[in-house]
C-alpha positions as CSV (number, residue, x, y, z in Angstrom):
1,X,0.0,0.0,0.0
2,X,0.9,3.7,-0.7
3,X,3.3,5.5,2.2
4,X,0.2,7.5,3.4
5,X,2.4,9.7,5.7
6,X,4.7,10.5,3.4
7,X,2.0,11.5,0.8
8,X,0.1,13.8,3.5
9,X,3.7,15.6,4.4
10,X,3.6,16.8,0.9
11,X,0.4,17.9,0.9
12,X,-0.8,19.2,3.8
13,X,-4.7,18.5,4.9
14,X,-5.5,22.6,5.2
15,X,-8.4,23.7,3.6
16,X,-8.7,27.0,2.1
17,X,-11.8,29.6,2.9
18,X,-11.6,31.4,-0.2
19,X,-11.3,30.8,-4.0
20,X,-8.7,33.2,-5.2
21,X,-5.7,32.6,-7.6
22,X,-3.5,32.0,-5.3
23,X,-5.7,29.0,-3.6
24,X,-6.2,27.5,-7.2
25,X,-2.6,26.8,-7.9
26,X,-1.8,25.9,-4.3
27,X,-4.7,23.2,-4.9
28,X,-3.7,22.4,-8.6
29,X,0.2,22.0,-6.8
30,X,-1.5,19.4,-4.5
31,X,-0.3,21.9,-1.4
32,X,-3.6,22.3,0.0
33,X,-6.8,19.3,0.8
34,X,-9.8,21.4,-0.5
35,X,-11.0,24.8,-0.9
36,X,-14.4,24.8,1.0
37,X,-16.0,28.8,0.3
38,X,-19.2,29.0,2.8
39,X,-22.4,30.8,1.8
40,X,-21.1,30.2,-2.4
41,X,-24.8,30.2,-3.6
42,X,-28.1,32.0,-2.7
43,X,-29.7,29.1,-0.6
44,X,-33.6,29.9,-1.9
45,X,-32.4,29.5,-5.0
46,X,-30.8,26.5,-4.1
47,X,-33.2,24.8,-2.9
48,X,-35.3,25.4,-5.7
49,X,-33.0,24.5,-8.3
50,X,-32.5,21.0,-5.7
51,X,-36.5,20.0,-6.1
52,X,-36.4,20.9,-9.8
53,X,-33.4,18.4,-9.8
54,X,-34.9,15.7,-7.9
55,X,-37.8,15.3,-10.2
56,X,-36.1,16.1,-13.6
57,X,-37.2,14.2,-16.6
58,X,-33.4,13.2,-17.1
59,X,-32.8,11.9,-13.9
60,X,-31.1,8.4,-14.6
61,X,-28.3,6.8,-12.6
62,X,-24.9,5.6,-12.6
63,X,-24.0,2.3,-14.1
64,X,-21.9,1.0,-11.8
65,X,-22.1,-1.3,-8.5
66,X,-21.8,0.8,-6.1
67,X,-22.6,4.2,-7.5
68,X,-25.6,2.7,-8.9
69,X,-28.3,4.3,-6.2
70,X,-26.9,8.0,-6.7
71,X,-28.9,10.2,-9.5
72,X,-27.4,12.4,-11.5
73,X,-29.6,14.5,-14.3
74,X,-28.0,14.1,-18.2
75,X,-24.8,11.9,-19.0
76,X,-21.5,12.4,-17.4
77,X,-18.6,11.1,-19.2
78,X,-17.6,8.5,-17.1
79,X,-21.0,6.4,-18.0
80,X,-19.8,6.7,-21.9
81,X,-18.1,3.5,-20.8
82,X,-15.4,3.9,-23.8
83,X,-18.6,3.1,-26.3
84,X,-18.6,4.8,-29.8
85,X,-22.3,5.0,-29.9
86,X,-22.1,6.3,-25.8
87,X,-19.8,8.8,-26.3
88,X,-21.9,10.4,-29.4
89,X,-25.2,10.7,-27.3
90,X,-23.2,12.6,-25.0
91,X,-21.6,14.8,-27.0
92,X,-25.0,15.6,-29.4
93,X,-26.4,16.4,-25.6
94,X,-24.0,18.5,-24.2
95,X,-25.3,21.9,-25.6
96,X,-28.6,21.3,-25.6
97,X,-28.0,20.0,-21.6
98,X,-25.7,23.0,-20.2
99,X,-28.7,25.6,-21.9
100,X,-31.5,23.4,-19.6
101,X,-29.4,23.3,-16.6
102,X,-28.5,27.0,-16.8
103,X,-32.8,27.5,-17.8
104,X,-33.6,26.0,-14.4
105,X,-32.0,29.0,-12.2
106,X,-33.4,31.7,-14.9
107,X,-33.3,34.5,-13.9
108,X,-30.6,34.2,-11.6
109,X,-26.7,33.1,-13.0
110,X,-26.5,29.6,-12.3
111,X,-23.7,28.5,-9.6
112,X,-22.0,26.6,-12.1
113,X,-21.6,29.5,-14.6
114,X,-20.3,31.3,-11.8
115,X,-17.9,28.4,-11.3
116,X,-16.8,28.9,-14.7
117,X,-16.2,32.8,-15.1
118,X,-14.3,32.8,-11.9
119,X,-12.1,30.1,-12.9
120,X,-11.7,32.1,-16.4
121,X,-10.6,35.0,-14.1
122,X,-8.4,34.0,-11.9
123,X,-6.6,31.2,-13.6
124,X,-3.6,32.3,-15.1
125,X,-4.2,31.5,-18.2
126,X,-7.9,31.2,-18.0
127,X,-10.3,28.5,-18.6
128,X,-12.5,26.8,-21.5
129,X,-14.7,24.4,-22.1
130,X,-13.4,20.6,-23.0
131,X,-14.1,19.4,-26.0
132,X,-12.8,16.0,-27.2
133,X,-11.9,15.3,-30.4
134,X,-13.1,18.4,-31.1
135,X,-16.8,18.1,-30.1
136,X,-18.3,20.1,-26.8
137,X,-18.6,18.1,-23.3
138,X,-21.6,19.0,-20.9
139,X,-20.9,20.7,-17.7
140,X,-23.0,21.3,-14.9
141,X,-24.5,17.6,-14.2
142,X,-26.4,17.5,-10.9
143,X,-26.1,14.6,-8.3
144,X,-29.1,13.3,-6.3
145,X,-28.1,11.2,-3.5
146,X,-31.5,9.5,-2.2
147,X,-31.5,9.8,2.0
148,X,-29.8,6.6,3.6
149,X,-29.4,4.3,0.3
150,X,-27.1,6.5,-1.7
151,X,-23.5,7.0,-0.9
152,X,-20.0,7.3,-2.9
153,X,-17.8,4.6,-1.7
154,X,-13.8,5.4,-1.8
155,X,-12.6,6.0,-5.0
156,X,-10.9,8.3,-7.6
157,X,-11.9,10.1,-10.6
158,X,-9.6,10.6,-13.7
159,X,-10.1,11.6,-17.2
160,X,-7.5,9.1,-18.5
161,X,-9.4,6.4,-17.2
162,X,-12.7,7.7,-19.6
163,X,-10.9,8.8,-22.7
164,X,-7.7,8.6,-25.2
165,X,-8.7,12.4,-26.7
166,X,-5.8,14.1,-28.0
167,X,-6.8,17.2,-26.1
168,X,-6.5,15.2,-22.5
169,X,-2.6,15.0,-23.1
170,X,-0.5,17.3,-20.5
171,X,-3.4,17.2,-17.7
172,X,-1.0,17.2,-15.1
173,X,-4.1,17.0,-12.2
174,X,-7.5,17.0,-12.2
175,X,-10.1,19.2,-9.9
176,X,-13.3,19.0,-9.3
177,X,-15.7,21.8,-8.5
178,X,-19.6,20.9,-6.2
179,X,-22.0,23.1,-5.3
180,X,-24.7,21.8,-2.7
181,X,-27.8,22.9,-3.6
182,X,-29.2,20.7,-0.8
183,X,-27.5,18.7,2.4
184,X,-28.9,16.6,4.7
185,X,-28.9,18.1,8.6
186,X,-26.9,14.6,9.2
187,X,-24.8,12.6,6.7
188,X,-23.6,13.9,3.4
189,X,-20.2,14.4,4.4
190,X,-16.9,14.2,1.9
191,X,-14.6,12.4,3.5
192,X,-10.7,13.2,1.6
193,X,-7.8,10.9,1.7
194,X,-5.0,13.0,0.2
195,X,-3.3,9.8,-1.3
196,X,-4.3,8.0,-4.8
197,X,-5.1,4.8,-4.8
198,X,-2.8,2.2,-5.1
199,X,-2.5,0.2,-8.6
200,X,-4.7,-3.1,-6.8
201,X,-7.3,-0.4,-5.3
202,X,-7.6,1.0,-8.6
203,X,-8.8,-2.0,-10.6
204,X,-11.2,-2.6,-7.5
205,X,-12.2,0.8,-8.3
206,X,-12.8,0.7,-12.2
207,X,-14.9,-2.6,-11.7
208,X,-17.2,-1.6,-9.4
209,X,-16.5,1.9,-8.6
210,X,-15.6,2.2,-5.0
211,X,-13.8,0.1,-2.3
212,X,-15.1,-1.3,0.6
213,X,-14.6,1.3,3.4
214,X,-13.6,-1.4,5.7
215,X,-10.2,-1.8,3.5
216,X,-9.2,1.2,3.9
217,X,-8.0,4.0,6.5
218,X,-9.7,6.8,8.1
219,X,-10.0,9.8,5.9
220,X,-8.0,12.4,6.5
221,X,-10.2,15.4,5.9
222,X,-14.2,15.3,6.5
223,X,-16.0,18.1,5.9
224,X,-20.0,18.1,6.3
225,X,-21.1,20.9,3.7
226,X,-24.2,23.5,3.9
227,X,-26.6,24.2,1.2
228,X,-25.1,27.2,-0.9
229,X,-21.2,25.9,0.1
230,X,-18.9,25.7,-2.9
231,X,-16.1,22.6,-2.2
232,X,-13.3,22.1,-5.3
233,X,-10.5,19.3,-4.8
234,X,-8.7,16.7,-6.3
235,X,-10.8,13.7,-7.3
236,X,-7.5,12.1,-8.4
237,X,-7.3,11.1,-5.1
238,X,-9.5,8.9,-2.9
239,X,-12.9,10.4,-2.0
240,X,-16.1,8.9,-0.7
241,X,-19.8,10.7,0.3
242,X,-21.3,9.4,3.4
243,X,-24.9,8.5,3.5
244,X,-27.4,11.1,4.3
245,X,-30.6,11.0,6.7
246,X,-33.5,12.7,6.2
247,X,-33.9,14.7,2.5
248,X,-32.2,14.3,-0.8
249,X,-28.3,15.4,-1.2
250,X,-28.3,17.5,-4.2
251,X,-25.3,19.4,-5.5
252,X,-24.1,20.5,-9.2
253,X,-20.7,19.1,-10.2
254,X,-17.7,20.0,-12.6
255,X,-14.4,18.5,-13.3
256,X,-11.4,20.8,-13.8
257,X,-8.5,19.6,-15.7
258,X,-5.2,21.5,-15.3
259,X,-2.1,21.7,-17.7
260,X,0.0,24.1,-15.6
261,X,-0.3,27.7,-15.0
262,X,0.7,28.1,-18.8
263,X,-2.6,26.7,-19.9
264,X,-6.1,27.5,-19.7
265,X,-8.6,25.2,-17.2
266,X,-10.8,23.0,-18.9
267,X,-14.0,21.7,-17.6
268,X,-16.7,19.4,-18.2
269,X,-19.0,16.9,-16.0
């Protein structure tokens, strides 16, 4: 198994109150756990935006054992599964998806075009959209996590693992940016490791999606969000969502890939 210790003295489990330049790259540099800004979102219109999510028409789930009782509304990437014909329904949805998600906070901005003008501003070199192989991605995908059945067991997230794109060459580490639209008064917590999983934890993890808890250590970093709190980290490394009690866990999602300072931000769900 990974040298935890030795992983956690290079990056340290602090997590940042603000999102500023100077949090990204220490994040991005794997220096810092998370960036965690409080009160992100308007929580009215949260909690909205969290109903409207709950009963979308587009509501499906991941495909996977163990992610396979959390919602999420339109494709992500990862459930393209490396198919041809997968990958194409995604890609024809993108547009039309981030236009719908963006619809259901009219007339407000939505949080995760907030997300994305901040990041074009205070990134170095800015940020854009991914497309791969020169087609569009969709950002913005919410996740439903039903009250007491749905949880994210330990794992990772990488876009390496999803896709041979010419434009994923370079990613030197991977973000990701949520927004809770609605938490749970108990449960719902992100629980951070701050190491990646080892090469035997990540086959477990590409099979099912998720290790037992009980094979692993404590995390090293749990943070119980509010509605309206913006959290970005590194999915690269292992992260798991405890279960929830009560009402739906709702949040909007992004992944942020990162080239270096010399290179634009790129995003997509």
């Amino acid at each position: 198994m990974t040298d935890t210790a030795q992983v956690v003295r290079t990056l340290t489990n602090d997590v940042a109150p603000e999102l500023t330049t100077e949090t990204l790259l220490q994040l991005a540099n794997r220096e810092i756990g998370a960036i965690h800004v409080r009160g992100y979102y308007p929580v009215d219109i949260a909690a909205e935006v969290a109903q409207k999510a709950i009963d979308h028409p587009a509501l499906g789930h991941y495909h996977k054992q163990y992610t396979s009782s959390v919602g999420r509304v339109y494709m992500p990437h990862i459930d393209t599964k490396w198919d041809a014909e997968l990958t194409a329904k995604y890609h024809d949805a993108a547009l039309p998806a981030i236009r719908d998600v963006r619809s259901m906070f009219h007339p407000y901005l939505s949080p995760m075009d907030r997300v994305r003008l901040e990041l074009q501003e205070l990134w170095p070199a800015g940020a854009n959209l991914l497309r791969l192989r020169g087609r569009a991605a969709f950002v913005g995908a919410f996740r439903v996590f039903q009250p007491k059945t749905s949880e994210f067991y330990p794992h990772n997230d990488a876009i390496d693992q999803e896709t041979d794109a010419p434009e994923i060459q370079g990613v030197l580490n991977q973000l990701v940016a949520n927004i809770y639209l609605q938490v749970p008064e108990r449960g719902g917590d992100l629980q951070l490791w701050l190491r990646e999983p080892t090469p035997e934890e990540t086959r477990t993890i590409l099979e099912v999606e998720g290790l037992d808890p009980a094979t692993v250590e404590p995390p090293v970093v749990q943070i119980h969000p509010d509605a309206g709190d913006l959290i970005i980290f590194s999915p690269r490394m292992l992260h798991a969502v405890t279960s929830g009690e009560g009402v739906h866990r709702v949040g909007a999602a992004a992944f942020i890939a990162s080239k270096g300072p010399q290179e634009p931000l790129l995003y997509w769900s």
